[in-house]
N, C-alpha and C positions, 0 to 999 in steps of 0.2 A: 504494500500500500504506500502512501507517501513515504518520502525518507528527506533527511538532513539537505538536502540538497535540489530540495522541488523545485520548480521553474518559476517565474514568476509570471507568464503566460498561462501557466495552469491554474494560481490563485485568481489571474482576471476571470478567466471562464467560471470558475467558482462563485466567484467575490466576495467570499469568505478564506480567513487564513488564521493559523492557530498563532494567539500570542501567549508571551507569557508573563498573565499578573501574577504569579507566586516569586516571580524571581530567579526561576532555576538553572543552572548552570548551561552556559551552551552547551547545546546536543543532549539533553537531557529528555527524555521523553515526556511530552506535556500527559496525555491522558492515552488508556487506552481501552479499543473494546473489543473483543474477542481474538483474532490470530491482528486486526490492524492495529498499528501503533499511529500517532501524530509527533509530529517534532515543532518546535517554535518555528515559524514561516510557512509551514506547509500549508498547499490548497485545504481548502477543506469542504468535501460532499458526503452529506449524514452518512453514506455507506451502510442503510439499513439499521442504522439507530434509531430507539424510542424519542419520538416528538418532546417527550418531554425532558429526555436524559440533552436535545438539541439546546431546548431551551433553558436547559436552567446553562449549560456551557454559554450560550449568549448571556446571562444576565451576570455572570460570573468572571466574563471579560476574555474568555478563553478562545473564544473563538470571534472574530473582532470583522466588521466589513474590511475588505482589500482596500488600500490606500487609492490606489488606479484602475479603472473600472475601464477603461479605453475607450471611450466612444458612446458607452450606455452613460444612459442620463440618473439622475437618482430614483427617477419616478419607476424606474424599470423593477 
């Protein structure tokens, strides 16, 4: 699944990417859910996660809109 070194082409198609509010060491693995892992900068697409395991990661800062969206507008 993602790794340390995602694209940042893949986080615009996304337009979500893992940050990291705890702090933790680069390359440290932010969270993870079954065989995928997330790293700090990775794209990030639920991969069949519960709606609400998505949402409490958004309110928790973990998973943050992409800085650069290319093109799309916010309304998108």
């Amino acid at each position: 699944m993602p790794s340390p070194d995602a694209q940042d082409d893949d986080a615009v198609m996304f337009r979500y990417v893992v940050a990291n509010p705890y702090g933790l060491p680069k390359g440290s693995r932010i969270f993870s859910w079954e065989e995928d892992e997330w790293f700090e900068g990775d794209p990030f697409g639920p991969s069949g996660l519960p709606a609400d395991f998505v949402e409490w990661l958004i309110e928790e800062g973990v998973i943050v809109k992409a800085a650069s969206t290319r093109g799309a507008s916010e309304a998108d």
